[in-house]
C-alpha positions in Angstrom: 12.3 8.6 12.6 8.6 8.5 11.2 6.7 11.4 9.7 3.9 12.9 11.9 1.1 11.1 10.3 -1.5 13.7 12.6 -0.9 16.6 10.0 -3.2 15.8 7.4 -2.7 17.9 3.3 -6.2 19.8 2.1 -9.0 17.2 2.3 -10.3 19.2 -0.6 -10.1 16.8 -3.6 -7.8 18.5 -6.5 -8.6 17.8 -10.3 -5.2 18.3 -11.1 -4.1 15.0 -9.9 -5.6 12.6 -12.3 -6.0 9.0 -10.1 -8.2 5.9 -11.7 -9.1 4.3 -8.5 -12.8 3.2 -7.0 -10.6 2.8 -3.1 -8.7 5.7 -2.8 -8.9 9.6 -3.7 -7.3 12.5 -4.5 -6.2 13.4 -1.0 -4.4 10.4 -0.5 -2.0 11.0 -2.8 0.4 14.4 -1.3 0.4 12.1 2.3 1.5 9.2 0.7 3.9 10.5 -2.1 5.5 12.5 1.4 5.6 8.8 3.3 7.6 7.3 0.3 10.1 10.2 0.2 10.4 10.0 4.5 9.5 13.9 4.5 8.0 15.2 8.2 5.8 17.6 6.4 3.5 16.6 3.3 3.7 17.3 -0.1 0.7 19.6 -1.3 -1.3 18.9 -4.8 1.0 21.3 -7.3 4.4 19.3 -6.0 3.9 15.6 -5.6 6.7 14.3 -7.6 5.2 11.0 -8.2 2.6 9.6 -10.6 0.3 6.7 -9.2 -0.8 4.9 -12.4 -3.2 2.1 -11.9 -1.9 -1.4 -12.4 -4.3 -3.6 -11.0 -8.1 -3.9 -9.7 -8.7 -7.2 -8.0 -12.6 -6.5 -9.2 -11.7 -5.6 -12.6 -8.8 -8.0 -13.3 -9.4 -10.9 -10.9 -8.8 -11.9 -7.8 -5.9 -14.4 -8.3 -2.3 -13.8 -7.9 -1.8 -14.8 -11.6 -3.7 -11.9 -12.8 -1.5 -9.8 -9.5 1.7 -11.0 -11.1 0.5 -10.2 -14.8 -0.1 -6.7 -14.3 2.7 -5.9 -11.8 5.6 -7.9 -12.3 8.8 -6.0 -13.9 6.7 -2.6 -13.1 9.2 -1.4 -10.3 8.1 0.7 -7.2 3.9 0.3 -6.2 1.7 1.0 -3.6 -0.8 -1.3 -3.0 -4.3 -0.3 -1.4 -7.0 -2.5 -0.2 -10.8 -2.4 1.6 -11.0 -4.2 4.2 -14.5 -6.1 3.8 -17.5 -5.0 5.7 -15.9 -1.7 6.7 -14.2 1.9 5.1 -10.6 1.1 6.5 -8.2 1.1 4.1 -4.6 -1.1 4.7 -2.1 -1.0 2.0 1.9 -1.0 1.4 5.1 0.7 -0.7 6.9 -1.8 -2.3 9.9 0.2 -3.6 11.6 -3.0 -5.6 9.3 -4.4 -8.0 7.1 -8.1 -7.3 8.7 -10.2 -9.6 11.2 -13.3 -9.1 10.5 -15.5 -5.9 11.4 -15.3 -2.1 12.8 -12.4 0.1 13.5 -9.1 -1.2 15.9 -6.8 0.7 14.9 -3.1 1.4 14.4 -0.4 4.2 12.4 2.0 2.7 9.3 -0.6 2.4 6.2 0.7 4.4 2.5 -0.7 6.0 -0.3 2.0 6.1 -3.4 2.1 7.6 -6.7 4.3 7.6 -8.8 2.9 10.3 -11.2 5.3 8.1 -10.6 5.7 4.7 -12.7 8.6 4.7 -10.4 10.5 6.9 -6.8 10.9 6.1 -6.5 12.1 10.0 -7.0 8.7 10.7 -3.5 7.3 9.1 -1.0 5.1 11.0 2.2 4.8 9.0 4.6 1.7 9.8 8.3 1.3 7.9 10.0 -1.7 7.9 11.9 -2.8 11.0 13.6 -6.3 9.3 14.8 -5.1 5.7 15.8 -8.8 5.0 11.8 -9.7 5.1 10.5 -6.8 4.0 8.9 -8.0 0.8 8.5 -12.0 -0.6 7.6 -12.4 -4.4 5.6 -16.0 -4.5 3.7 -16.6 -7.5 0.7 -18.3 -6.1 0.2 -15.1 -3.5 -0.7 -11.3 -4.3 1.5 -8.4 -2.4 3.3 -10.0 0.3 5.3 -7.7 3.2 6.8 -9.5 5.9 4.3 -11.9 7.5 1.0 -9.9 5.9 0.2 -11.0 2.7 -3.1 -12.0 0.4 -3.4 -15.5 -0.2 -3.9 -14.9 -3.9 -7.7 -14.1 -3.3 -10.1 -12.2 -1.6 -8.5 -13.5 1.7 -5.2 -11.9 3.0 -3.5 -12.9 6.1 -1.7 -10.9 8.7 0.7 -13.3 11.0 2.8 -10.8 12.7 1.9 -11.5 16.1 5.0 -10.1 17.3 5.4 -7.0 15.1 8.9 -8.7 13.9 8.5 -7.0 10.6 6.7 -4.2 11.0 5.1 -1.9 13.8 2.2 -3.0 14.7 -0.5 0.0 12.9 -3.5 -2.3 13.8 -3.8 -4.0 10.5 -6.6 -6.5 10.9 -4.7 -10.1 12.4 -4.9 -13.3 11.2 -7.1 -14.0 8.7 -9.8 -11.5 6.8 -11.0 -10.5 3.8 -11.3 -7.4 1.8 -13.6 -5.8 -1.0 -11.3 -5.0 -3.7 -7.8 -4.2 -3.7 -5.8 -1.8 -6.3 -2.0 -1.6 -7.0 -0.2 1.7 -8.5 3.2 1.8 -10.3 4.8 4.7 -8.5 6.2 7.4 -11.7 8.6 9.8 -11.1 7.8 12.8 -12.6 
């Protein structure tokens, strides 16, 4: 079963929750903190139990997936958020293993997200994996990689799940594109 994703949390930003990030903001955070934790109705600002701590910034630290794999290998469970060029949707993924070591990685709590407009939670689509044994792949010469999406270690990512084998098809952009920037967070608990 999914959480309703058409319930959006307070679109008012908080202060409390501290987040260094130039893609997302604050009122990201309670709907994605309730997505890891599978809950049907969303966390508010005073009980997120997570901290998102900023790992990576393709603009900041580089686009390639040795700079990725610097900053987030050995780090454990992230979220990963990108800007899809030319646009303000926002695609991104849970990772709840870590992106170290190389080939398939085994999980079923791994999740796609997508704001078709990153300016408007409302807009959300929320996909969790459907084939745990492809859920994530650790390559070093490629950024995050979930089941047939992944970013060729670039500026360029590349979605081949025709099929939605994977995961649901949330209308992540298909084959290839490119996007702006793209952020990782190590996900704390508190």
């Amino acid at each position: 079963m999914k959480p309703k994703t058409n319930l959006a949390p307070s679109r008012k930003p908080n202060l409390k929750i501290k987040l260094d990030s130039t893609i997302i903001q604050p009122n990201h955070i309670p709907l994605l903190a309730s997505w890891i934790d599978r809950k049907y109705s969303y966390y508010n600002n005073k009980n997120i139990p997570y901290d998102f701590k900023l790992l990576y910034h393709s603009g900041r630290d580089g686009y390639d997936a040795a700079s990725f794999h610097r900053n987030c290998d050995n780090k454990g469970a992230t979220i990963w958020v990108a800007k899809v060029q030319g646009s303000t949707q926002l695609i991104g993924g849970y990772n709840p293993l870590d992106w170290n070591g190389y080939g398939p990685k085994y999980t079923t709590d791994s999740f796609l997200f997508n704001f078709t407009d990153g300016n408007n939670i409302s807009t959300a689509k929320l996909g969790y994996v459907k084939k745990p044994n492809e859920a994530i792949y650790c390559y070093n010469n490629q950024g995050p990689h979930m089941g047939y999406f992944y970013c060729k270690g670039n500026n360029e990512w590349a979605n081949n799940d025709r099929n939605d084998t994977c995961y649901p098809n949330i209308a992540i952009p298909s084959l290839n594109f490119r996007v702006e920037n793209y952020e990782v967070f190590q996900i704390i608990k508190k």
